[in-house]
C-alpha positions in Angstrom: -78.7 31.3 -28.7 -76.9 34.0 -26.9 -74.0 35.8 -28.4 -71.1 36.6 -25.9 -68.4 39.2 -26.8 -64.7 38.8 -25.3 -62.8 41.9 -24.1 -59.1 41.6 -23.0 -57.2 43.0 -19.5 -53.5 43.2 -19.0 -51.8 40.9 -16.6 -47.9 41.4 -14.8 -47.0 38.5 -13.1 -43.8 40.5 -12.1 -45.0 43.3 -10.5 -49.0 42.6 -10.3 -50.2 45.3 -12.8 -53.6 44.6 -13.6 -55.7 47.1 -16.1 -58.7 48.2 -14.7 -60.3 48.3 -18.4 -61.9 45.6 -20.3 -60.2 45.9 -24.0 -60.0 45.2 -27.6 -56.9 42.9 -28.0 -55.4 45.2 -30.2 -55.4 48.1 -27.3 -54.8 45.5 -24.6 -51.1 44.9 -26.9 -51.0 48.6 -26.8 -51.1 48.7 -23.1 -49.0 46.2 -22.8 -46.0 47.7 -24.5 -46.7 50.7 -22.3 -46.7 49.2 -19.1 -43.1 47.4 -20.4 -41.6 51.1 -21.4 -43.2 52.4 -17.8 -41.2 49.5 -15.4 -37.8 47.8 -16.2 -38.3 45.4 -14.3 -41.0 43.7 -16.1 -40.5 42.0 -19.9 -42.4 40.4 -22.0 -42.7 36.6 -20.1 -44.5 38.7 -17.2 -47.4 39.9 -19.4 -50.8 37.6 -19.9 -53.7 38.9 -22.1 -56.6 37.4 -19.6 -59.4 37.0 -22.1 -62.9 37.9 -20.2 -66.7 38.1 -21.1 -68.6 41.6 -21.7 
């Protein structure tokens, strides 16, 4: 049985922001809350963790 490991990228549905880094969730939260200090136009309801395989 194989074991598969999930990483995290960052998502705007506002503005179309997507990391370019797979991420632990706790740093894809991190990013996250950047991006939202970065652009005023964007809040909270506009981000999406997208879980992937690594």
């Amino acid at each position: 049985m194989m074991m598969v490991s999930w990483s995290y990228i960052v998502i705007c549905n506002n503005c179309g922001y997507i990391s370019n880094e797979k991420l632990s969730k706790e740093m894809a939260k991190k990013l996250s809350l950047t991006h939202l200090n970065r652009d005023r136009n964007c809040t909270r309801g506009h981000i999406k963790l997208m879980k992937v395989r690594t």
